[in-house]
N, C-alpha and C positions, 0 to 999 in steps of 0.2 A: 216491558221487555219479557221475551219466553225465557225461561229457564230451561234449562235439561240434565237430566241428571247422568246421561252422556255424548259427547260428544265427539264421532270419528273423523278423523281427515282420511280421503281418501276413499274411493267406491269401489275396491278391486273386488273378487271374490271373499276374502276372509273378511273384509270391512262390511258386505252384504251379508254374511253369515253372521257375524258378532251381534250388527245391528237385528235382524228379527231372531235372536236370540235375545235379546235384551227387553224386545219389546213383546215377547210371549210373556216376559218376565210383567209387566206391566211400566216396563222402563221408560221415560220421557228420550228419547234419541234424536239426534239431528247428526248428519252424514254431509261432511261438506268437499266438495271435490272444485280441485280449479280447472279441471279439461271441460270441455263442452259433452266429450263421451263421457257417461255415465260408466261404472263396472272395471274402469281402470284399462293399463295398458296390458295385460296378458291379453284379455279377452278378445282384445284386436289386432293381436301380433300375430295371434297363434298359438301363444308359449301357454302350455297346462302348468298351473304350480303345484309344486310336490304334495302342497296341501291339498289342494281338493283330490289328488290323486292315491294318495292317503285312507281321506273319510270316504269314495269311491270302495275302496279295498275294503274297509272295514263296514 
């Protein structure tokens, strides 16, 4: 069995961010998502979250 020493539900932008933050980290990560799209439902609605428009600003 893998182990990991995190594990995200979820593939939206801040769950892409966390995970290769994690894994500069030399983190063991696994990102698990139930849609068939990857990257979650903003990214294919349309809708910017406040967060990436945030770390965008800064």
């Amino acid at each position: 069995m893998t182990q990991y020493e995190l594990v995200i539900v979820g593939s939206g932008p801040t769950s892409r961010s966390v995970a290769m933050q994690a894994r500069k980290l030399k983190r063991r990560v696994s990102v698990v998502e139930s849609s068939a799209r990857v990257e979650g439902i903003s990214v294919h609605s349309g809708i910017i979250p406040s967060n990436e428009l945030t770390a965008v600003k800064n």
